[in-house]
N, C-alpha and C positions, 0 to 999 in steps of 0.2 A: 607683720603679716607677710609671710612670702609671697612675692610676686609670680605671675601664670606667668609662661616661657611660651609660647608657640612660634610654628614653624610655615616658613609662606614656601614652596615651590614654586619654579618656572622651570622652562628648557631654552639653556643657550644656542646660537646657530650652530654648531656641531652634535646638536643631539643630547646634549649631557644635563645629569639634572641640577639646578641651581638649588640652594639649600639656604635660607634666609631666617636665622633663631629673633624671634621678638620677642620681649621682656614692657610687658603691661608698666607702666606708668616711665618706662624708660626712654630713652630722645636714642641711645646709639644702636647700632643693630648692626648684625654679624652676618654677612653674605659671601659663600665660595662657592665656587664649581666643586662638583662634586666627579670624577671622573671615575665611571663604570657602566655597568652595561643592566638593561631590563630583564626582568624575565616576568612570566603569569606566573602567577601562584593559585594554589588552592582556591577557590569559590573566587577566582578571576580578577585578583585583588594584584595591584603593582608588587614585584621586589627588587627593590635597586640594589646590587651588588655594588657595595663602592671598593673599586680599586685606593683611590689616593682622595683626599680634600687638600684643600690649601688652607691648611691653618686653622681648622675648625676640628673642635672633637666631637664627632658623633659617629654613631654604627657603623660598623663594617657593612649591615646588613639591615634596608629599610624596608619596613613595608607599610603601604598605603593604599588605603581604602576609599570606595567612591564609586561612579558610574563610568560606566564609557560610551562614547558617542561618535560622531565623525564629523569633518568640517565640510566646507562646499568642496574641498578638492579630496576627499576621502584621507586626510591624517587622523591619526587617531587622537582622541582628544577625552583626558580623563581630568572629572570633576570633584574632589575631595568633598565626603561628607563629616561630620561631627564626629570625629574620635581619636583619642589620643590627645597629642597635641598638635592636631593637623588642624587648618584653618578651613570651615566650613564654606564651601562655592570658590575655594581655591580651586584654578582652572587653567591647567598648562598642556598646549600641546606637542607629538611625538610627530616630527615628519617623517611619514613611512608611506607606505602604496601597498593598497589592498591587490593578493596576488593569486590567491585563492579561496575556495570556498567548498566545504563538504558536509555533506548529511549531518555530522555534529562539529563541525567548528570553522574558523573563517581565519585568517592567516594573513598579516602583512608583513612587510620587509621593511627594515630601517638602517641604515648607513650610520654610525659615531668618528668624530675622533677625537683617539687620545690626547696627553698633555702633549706627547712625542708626536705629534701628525700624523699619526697612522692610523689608517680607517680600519675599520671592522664593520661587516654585515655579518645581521644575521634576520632571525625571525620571531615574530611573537602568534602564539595562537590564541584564541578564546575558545571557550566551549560551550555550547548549547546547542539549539535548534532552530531553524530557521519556519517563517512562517510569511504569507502576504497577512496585510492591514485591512483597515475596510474600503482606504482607497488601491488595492491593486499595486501595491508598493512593496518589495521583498526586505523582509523585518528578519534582524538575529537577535533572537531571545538568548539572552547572555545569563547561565547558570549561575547565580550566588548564593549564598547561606540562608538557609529556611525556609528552602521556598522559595523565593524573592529573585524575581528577573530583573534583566534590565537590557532594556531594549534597543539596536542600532538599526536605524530605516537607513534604507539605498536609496538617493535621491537620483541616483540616475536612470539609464531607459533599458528596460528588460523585450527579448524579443525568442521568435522560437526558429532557429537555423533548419537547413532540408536535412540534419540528420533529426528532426523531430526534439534536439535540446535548449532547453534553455540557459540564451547567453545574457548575462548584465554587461553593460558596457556604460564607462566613465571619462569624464576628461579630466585631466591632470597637468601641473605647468610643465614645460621639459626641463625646467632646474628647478631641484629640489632644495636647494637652500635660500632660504629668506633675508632680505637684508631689512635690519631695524633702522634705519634712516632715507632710504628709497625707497620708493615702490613704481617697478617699472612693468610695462605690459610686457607681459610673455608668452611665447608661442605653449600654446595647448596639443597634445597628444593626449590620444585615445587608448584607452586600457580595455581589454575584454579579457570575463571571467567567467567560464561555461559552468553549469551546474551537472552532475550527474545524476540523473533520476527519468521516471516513466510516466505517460500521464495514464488519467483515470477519466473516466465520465459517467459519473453517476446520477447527477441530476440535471431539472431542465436549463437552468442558467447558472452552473457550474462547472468549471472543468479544475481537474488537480494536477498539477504534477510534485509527484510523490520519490521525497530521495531516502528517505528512512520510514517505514511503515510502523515500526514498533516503538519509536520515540518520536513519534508524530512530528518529522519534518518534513514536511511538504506546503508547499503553496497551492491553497487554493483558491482561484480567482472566479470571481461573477463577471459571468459574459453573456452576449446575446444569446440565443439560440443557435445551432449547429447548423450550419448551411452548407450541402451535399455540393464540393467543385468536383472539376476533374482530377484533381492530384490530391484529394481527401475532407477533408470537413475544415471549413472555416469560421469564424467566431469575432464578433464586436468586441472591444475590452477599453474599458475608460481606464486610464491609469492615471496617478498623481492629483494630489488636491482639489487640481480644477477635473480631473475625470479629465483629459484628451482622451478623444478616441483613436483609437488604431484598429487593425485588422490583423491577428493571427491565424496562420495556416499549420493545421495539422495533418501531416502529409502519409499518405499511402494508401491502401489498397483494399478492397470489397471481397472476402471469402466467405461462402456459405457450408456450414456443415448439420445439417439435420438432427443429429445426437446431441449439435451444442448449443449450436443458435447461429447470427449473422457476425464474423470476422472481420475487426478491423483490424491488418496489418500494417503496424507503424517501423518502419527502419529504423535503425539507428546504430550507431559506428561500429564498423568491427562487424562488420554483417549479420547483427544482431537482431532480431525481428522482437516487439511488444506487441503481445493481443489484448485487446479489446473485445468483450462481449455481449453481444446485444442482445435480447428478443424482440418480438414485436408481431405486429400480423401480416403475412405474405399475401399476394395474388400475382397472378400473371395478366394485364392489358389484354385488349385484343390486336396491338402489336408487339405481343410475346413478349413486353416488357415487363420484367419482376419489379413489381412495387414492392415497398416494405416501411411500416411506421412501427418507426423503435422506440424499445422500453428499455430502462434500467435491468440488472439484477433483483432489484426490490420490485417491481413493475409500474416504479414509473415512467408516464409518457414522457420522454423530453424532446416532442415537438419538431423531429424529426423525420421528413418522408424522401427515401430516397430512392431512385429508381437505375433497375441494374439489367445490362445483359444476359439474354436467356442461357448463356456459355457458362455464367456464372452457376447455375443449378443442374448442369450437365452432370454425368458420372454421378449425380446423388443415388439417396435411397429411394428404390423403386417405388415406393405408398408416397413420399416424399413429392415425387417428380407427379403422381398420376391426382395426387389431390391439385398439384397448381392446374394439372391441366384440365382437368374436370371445373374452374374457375372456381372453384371453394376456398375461404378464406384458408390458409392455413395458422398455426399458431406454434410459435417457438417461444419459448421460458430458455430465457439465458441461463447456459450451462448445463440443462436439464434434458432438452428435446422439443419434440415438436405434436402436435395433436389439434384435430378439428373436430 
């Protein structure tokens, strides 16, 4: 009866992948360095290019199959599943640092070196789409075959900067290589990784921010309700397992246009301005203060009542200006206009 052959992987401290042949009922086993460099493949699946082995014969060219994940210090970390002759919950990781992130794929960088001591960087991408979880946690849905994701959570703290983007930021050891016989404490630096995209507010305890609309990547997170500050609408948000709470501020400014509805102007880099559009129903105080309780595009209330300077409704449309002040509700439908 011929004997199964299978193959164990690790990663040595240079990066490189170790190659280990086991033969079912046999006592010796055959382990080299394999020295070559990663790439993704198709449906996000490992290919080791092997440059040289020492003394083993196998492929110039492996590929390996399985999930990927990440560690506490964000290396990437790939789990071999059942095929081939790959060993099933074989699990070796790549020291690398997450360095970017875009509407469909997420990017780290990893240092090797050769048998000659000479490093090489480069970069590995995934592709899919990003999403939050049910705790508030930014999730990359990693593209595989048939359908079938597979999913890496950010365990670190996501937050939203005064250009209105969302930054994830991590820590990380400041040496990147590991020794297998100590383990000493080391000093930690911080890694930040800005996302590009726009938010949305559609519902009462929902806000999104959206980096790809037509491959549905965007995050959107469950929060309090919207509460009107001076520098724009603020929002409760439990993140992480235990739900901590935090406070996000989504920053800018109050424009009214009668033809559309109530304008929210959010900045953002590059002197780029995102609107936001509301309806809702208007009145003026009887200290000329415009009130307004906003609705979605779809009309729902999302429990928002914000109260705006009368400068704000200046220069409108004349039926516009004479219904506030005749004290008649008015009513705007987001995007559409306005009518009492």
């Amino acid at each position: 009866m011929k004997k199964t052959e299978k193959i164990r992987y690790e990663i040595d401290p240079h990066n490189r992948l170790i190659c280990e042949k086991i033969k079912e009922g046999c006592i010796n086993r055959f382990r080299t360095v394999l020295d070559g460099t990663f790439e993704i493949g198709k449906n996000n699946y490992i290919i080791y290019h092997v440059k040289k082995s020492q003394g083993l014969d196998i492929s110039q060219q492996l590929k390996l199959r399985g999930n990927w994940s990440i560690d506490n210090e964000h290396n990437l970390v790939f789990t071999l599943d059942k095929w081939g002759n790959q060993i099933a919950g074989n699990k070796f990781t790549v020291q690398s640092e997450l360095i970017t992130a875009k509407d469909n794929s997420v990017s780290f960088a990893l240092t090797q070196k050769d048998t000659q001591g000479c490093s090489h960087a480069y970069i590995l991408r995934l592709s899919g789409r990003w999403q939050a979880d049910e705790y508030n946690c930014l999730t990359f849905n990693i593209e595989k075959e048939r359908g079938i994701t597979n999913k890496i959570t950010l365990t670190g703290a996501w937050d939203v900067n005064k250009s209105n983007e969302l930054v994830y930021t991590y820590e990380k050891s400041a040496c990147g290589e590991r020794s297998r016989t100590t383990v000493k404490k080391k000093e930690k630096i911080t890694k930040a990784i800005t996302f590009k995209g726009y938010w949305d507010i559609s519902e009462k305890y929902r806000v999104t921010y959206v980096l790809n609309k037509e491959i549905r990547s965007e995050f959107d997170f469950k929060v309090s309700v919207g509460k009107p500050i001076g520098r724009g609408l603020e929002y409760e948000v439990g993140a992480g397992v235990a739900l901590s709470k935090k406070t996000i501020t989504l920053f800018g400014k109050w424009e009214i246009n009668p033809k559309i509805g109530l304008l929210f102007e959010m900045p953002s880099v590059k002197g780029k301005v995102n609107r936001i559009v509301f309806g809702g129903w208007f009145k003026i105080d009887k200290n000329l203060i415009l009130e307004a309780r906003l609705e979605s595009r779809t009309r729902e209330d999302l429990g928002i009542d914000v109260k705006l300077s009368r400068k704000i409704f200046e220069n409108q449309g004349e039926a516009f200006i004479q219904a506030l002040k005749s004290q008649k509700e008015v009513f705007i439908s987001a995007g559409i206009g306005f009518r009492w």
